[in-house]
N, C-alpha and C positions, 0 to 999 in steps of 0.2 A: 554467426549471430542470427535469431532469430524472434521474430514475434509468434508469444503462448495464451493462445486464449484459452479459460480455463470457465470453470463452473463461478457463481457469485459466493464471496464470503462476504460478508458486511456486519457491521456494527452500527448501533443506533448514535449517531451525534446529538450533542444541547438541546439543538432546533430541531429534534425529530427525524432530519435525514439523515441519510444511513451513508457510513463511512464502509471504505473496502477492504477494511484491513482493521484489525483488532488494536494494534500498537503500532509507536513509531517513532525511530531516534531522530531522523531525519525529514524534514517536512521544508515546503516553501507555502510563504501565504499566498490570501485571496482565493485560491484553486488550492488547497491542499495535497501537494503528492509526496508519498511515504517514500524515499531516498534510499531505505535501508537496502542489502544485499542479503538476499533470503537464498537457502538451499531446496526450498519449493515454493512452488508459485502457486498461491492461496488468491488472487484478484483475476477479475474478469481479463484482464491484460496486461501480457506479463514480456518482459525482454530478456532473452538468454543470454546470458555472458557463455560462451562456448566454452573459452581454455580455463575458468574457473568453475566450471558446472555451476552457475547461482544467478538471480534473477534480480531484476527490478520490477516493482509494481508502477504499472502506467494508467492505474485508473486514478483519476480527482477527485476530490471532495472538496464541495464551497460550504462550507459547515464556519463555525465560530472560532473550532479548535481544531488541531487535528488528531486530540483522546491523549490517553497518556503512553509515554514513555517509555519502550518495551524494557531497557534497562532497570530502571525503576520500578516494574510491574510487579 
């Protein structure tokens, strides 16, 4: 396992700040962190699952929402 730090993606939220990730099935409030398991790591920090090749995003957003739904998208 490993910690990925990468380049920034972000999205603009509601209130102007900028989210780190485009979409997101998986979210916790107050501090928004996107949960989903990604096969590239698109956010400024990223955690490697080694024996599954795939990633979680560790960066937050204190935003309104946390955008929409990449299933839904």
């Amino acid at each position: 396992m490993a910690l990925i730090v990468r380049g920034t993606t972000t999205t603009e939220g509601e209130n102007g700040e900028k989210r780190p990730w485009k979409c997101c099935d998986k979210s916790g409030k107050v501090v928004w962190y996107c949960m989903d398991k990604v096969k590239k790591c698109t956010c400024n920090s990223c955690y490697e699952l080694v024996a599954s090749q795939s990633y979680y995003c560790l960066d937050g957003y204190s935003g309104i929402s946390p955008g929409p739904s990449c299933t839904h998208a």
